[in-house]
C-alpha positions as CSV (number, residue, x, y, z in Angstrom):
1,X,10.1,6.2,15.1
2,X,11.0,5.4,19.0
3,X,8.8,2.0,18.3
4,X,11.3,1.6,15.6
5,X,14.9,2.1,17.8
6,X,13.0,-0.2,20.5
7,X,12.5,-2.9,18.1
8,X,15.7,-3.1,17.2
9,X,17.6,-2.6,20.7
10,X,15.3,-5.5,21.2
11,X,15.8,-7.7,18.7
12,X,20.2,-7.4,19.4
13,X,19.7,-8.5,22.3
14,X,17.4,-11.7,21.8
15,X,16.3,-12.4,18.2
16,X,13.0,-13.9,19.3
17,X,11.8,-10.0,20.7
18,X,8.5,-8.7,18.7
19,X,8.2,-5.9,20.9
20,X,6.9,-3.3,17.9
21,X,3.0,-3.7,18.8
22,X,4.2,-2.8,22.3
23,X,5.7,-0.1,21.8
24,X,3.6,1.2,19.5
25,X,0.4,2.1,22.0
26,X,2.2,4.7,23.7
27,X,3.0,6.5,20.4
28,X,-0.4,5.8,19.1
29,X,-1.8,8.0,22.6
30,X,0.2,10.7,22.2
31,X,-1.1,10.8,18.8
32,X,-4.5,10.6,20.3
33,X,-4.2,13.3,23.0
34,X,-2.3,15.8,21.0
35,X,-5.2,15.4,18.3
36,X,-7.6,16.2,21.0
37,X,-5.6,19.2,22.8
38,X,-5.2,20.9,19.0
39,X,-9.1,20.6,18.8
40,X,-9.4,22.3,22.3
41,X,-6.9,25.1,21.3
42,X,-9.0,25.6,17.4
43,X,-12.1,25.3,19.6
44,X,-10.8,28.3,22.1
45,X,-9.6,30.5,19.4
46,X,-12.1,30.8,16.6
């Protein structure tokens, strides 16, 4: 969703911003790490 607001701040301010694929690899880590640290935790506690 924060890819989403960026886009659009973006985009107000010049119309020529694509800044979604940017903005999208930071969310696409945290997907990636929490992913990993839920394993870790299912991995400790079974």
């Amino acid at each position: 969703m924060s890819a989403r607001v960026l886009q659009m701040i973006g985009q107000k301010d010049d119309k020529g911003n694509y800044l979604l694929m940017h903005a999208m690899r930071p969310n696409l880590a945290g997907v990636i790490g929490t992913a990993a640290a839920a394993g870790m935790f299912i991995a400790m506690f079974s």
